[in-house]
C-alpha positions in Angstrom: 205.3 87.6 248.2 205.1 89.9 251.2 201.7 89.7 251.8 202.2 85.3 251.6 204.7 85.8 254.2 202.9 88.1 256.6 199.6 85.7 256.2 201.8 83.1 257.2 203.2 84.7 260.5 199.7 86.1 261.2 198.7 82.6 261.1 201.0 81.3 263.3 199.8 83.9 265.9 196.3 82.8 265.6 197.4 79.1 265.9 199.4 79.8 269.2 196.3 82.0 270.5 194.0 79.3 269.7 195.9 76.7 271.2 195.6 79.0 274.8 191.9 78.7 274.0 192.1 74.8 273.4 194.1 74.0 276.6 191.4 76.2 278.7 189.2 73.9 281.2 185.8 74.3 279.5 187.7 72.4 276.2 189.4 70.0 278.5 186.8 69.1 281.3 185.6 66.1 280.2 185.3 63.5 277.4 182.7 65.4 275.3 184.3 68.7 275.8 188.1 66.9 274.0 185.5 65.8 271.4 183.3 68.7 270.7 186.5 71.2 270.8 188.0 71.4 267.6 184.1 71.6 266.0 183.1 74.4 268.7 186.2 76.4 268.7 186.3 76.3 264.8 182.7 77.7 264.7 183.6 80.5 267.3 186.4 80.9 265.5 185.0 81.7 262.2 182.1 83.4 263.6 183.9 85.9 265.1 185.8 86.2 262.0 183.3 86.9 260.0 182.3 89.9 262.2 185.8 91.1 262.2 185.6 91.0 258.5 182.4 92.7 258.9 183.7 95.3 260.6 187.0 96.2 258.0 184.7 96.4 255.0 182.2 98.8 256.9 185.1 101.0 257.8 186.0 100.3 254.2 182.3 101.2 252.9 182.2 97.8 251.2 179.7 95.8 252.3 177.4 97.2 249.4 180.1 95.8 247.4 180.2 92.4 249.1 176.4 92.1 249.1 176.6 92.9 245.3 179.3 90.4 244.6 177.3 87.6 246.3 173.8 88.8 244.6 175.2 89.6 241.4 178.5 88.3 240.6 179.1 84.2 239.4 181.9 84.2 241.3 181.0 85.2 244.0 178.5 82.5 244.2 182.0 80.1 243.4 183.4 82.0 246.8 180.4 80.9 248.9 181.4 76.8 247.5 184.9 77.5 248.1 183.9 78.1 251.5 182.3 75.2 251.9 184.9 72.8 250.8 187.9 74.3 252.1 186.0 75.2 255.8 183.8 72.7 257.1 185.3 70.1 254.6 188.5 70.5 254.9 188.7 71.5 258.8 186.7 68.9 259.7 189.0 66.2 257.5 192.0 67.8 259.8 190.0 67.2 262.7 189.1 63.7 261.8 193.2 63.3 260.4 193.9 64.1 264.0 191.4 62.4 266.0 191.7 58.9 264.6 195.6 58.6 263.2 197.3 61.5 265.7 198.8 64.7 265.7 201.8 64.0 263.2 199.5 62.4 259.7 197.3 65.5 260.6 199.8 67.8 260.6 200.8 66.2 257.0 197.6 66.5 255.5 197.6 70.4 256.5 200.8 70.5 254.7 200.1 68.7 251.3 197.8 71.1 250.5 199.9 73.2 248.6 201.3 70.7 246.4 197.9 69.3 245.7 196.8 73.1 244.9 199.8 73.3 242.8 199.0 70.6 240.6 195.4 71.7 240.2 196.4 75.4 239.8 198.8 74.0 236.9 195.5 72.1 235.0 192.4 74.9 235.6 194.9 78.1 236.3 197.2 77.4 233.5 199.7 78.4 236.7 203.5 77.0 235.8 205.2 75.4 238.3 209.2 75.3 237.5 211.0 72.4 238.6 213.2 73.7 241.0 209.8 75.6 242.6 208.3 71.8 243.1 211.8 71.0 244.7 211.7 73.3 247.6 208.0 72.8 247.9 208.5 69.2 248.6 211.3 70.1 251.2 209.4 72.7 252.4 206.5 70.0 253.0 209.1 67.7 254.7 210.0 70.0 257.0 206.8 70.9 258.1 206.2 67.5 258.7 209.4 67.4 260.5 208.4 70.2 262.5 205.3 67.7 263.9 206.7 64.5 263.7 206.3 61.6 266.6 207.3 57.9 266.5 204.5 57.4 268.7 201.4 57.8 266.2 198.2 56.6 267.6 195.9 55.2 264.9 192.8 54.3 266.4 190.6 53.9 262.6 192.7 54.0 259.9 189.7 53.9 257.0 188.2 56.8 258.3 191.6 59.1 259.3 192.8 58.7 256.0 189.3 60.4 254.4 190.0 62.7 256.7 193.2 63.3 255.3 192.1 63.6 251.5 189.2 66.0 253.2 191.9 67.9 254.4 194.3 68.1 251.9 191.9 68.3 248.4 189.2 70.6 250.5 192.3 73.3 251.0 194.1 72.9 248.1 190.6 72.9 246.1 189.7 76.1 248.0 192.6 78.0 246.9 192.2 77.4 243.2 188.3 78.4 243.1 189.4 81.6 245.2 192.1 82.3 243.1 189.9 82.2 239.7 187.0 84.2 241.8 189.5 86.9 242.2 190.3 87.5 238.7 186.8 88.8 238.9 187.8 92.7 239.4 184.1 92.8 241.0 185.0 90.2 243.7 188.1 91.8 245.7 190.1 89.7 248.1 188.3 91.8 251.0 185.2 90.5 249.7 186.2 87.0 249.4 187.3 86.6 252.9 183.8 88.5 254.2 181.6 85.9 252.3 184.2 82.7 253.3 184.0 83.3 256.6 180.6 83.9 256.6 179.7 81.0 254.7 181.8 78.9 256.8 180.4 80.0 260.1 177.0 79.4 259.1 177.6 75.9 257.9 179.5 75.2 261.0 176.5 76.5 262.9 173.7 75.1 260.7 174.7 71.7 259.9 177.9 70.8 261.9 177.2 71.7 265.3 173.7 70.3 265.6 174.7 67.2 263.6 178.1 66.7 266.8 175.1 68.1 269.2 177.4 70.9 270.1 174.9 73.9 270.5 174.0 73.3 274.2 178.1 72.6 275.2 178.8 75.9 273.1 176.0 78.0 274.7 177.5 76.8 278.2 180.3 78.5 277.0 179.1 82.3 277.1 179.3 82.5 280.8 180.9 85.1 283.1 183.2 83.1 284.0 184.2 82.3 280.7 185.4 85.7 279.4 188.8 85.5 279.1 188.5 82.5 277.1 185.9 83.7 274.3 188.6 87.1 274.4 191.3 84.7 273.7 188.9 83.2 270.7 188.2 86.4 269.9 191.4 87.4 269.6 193.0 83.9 267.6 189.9 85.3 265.5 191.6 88.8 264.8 195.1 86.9 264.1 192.9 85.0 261.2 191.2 87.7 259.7 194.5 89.7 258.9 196.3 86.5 257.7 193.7 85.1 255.6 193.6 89.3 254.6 197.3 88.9 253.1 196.5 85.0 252.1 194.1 86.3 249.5 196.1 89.3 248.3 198.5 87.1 247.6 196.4 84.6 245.8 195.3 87.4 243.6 198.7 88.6 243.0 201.0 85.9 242.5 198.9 83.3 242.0 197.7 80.0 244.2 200.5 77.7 244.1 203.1 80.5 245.2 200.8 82.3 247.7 200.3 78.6 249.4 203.8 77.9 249.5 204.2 81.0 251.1 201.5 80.3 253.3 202.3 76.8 254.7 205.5 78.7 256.6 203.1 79.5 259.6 204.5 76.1 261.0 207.7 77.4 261.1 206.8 81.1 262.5 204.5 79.1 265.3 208.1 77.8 266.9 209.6 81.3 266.6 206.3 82.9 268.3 206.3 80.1 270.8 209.8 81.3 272.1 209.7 84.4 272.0 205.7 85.1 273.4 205.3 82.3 275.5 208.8 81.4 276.7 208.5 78.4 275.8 212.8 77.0 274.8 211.5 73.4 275.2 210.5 73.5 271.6 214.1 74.4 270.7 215.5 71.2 269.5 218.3 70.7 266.9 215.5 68.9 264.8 213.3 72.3 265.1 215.6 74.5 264.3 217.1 72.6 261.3 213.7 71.9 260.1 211.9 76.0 260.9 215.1 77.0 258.8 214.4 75.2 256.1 210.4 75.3 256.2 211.3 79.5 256.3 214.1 79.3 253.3 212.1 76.7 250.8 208.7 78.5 250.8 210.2 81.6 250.2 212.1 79.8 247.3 209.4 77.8 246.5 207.5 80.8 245.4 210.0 82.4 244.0 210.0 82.8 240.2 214.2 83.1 239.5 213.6 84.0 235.7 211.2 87.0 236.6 214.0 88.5 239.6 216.6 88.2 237.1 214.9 89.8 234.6 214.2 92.6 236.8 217.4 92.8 238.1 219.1 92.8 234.7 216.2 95.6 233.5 217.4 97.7 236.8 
């Protein structure tokens, strides 16, 4: 459960370095560069992942292992689909959420993830999900979408946000149940599941993606001089990932996918605590955050909590 918590904070620091990144000129210049962002800055984003996983399981002396896993291992083959579906699939179903039904329905389909996961955890994982647990999940999931909420939603194509929104939520809630069955694997380690995700997912982005959006040129524009401090500041959301998605899949192998996402999904809350206290920010400190951080914070926790097991423990002590 510690490890779902702290991939949730890291997370939330990634999200508030990235959105630095996003806000940067080069992302904002011009029509093309709004639309090409969230596809170029993912990419980036994973790519330099990838090599900060690269470099952890060199130090680590396991990228033998990692090759092995790929080469050798069925599920590490599962890892490489997992990748697929829950990166370019399911980011580009937020991205597509966002873009044509607004912030708000995009920040609910990034939050119904984990009851989607749940469900499917419950059918292939054989994962029970207590009633109370589904309880706090749901108000957990309300107030994430409390957190984001706007009267003012801007559907522009509803048809083709609302794919995006299935992308979004079945691609991550999909991803989390392969990974979590990869993992029982004892030859596929969570270390080496996030090497060959965000590997996979990088490549995709950079094979198919890009050229498909004909972002190549704007992101090779990108890797100027005078564009340092913002590939740092990608580089750095990208650092922020790798140790969150680090304790994400520790936490999938440990306590299962439904809790670990539960756990997980609390990065919206952590984002408005990080957003006051790095960036100064007290405009986001509204009764309605506050009340709804709180309980996003209390009901994941609770939500992953397994009340028979702590009493059990406790009674054992």
């Amino acid at each position: 459960m510690i490890s779902g918590i702290l991939a949730g904070m890291t997370w939330a620091l990634e999200t508030i370095v990235l959105g630095v990144a996003l806000a940067a000129t080069p992302f904002v210049s011009t029509e093309q560069a709004l639309f090409l962002a969230p596809f170029v800055s993912t990419f980036l984003h994973d790519a330099f992942s990838a090599i900060w996983a690269t470099i952890y399981n060199a130090a680590k002396g396991n990228l033998k292992n990692v090759w092995a896993a790929v080469v050798k291992r069925k599920a590490g083959k599962f890892v490489i689909l997992a990748a697929v579906i829950g990166g370019p699939i399911g980011m580009t179903g937020y991205v597509l959420s966002v873009n044509y039904m607004g912030a708000s329905i995009g920040a609910v389909a990034s939050a119904i993830f984990p009851a989607i996961g749940a469900v499917l955890a419950y059918f292939f994982l054989k994962e029970k999900m207590q009633w109370y647990r589904w309880i706090f999940l749901i108000i957990t999931l309300l107030g994430v979408y409390g957190l984001s909420y706007s009267s003012q939603l801007e559907i522009t194509d509803f048809w083709i946000g609302f794919i995006g929104t299935l992308m979004c939520a079945f691609g991550w809630g999909i991803e989390a149940v392969i990974l979590a069955k990869c993992m029982q694997d004892p030859e596929v380690k969570d270390e080496y599941a996030l090497q060959i995700r965000q590997t996979t997912s990088a490549i995709t982005y950079g094979v198919i993606i890009l050229p498909f959006v004909k972002g190549w040129g704007f992101t090779a524009n990108l890797f100027v001089a005078d564009n340092a401090g913002l590939i740092l500041t990608i580089i750095a959301a990208a650092f922020f990932a790798t140790i969150s998605y680090l304790f994400y899949y520790r936490a999938i192998s440990q306590i299962g996918a439904s809790k670990a996402m539960a756990l997980n999904v609390s990065y919206s809350a952590w984002a408005i605590v990080f957003t006051v206290i790095f960036l100064r920010d007290f405009s986001v400190l509204t009764p309605m955050t506050i009340l709804c951080a709180a309980v996003v914070l209390v009901c994941s926790i609770l939500a992953a909590a397994d009340f028979k097991d702590l009493f059990n423990k406790s009674e054992k002590i």
